[in-house]
Phi, psi and omega in degrees: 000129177234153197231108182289139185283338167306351175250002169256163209233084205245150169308154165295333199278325167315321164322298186286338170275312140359301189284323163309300177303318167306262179350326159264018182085338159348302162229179193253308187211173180316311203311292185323315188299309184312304154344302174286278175332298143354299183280311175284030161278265195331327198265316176306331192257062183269351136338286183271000167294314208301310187304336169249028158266334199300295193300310186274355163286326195276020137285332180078040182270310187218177195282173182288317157318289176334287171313311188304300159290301168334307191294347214040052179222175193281161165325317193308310201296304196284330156279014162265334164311313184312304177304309190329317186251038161079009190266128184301138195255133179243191181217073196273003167300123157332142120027248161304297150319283145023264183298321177301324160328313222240296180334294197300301196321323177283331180277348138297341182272351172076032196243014201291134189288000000 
């Protein structure tokens, strides 16, 4: 998906710095500055990693293992975030997540087979 500063409703002067940075070579396009600008929200922010992983587990985008990592946090932390804000939890995990799941906890628990 690419994304134009022309479709966004940005100041100008955010605009004009955007524009800067593609222009002195820093990124090849917005889409890329956005990109980047994002992660380093999430990273300065972990408010807002935790709320919107919170949000795409309770929509069902991405799994509870998934959600975990994003929020950057161990499975236990995330489902306390989830009750904390009422979101119910289901188990739309794989298999295969599933096990990938159980693996890591035993090898952090220094129990790895």
């Amino acid at each position: 998906m690419s994304v134009s500063t022309d479709a966004l409703d940005l100041p100008v002067l955010l605009r004009e710095q955007i524009e800067a940075a593609r222009e002195v070579g820093l990124y090849d396009s917005d889409t890329e500055l956005i990109a980047d600008a994002i992660r380093v929200l999430l990273a300065a922010r972990p408010d807002v990693r935790v709320a919107s992983a919170c949000r795409m587990y309770e929509v069902g985008t991405v799994s509870l293992g998934k959600g975990a990592e994003l929020a950057g946090l161990d499975i236990v932390g995330f489902k306390r975030e989830l009750d904390e804000r009422g979101i119910d939890r289901r188990a739309p995990e794989s298999a295969d997540e599933t096990a990938e799941m159980a693996e890591t906890a035993l090898t952090v628990a220094g129990r790895a087979p």
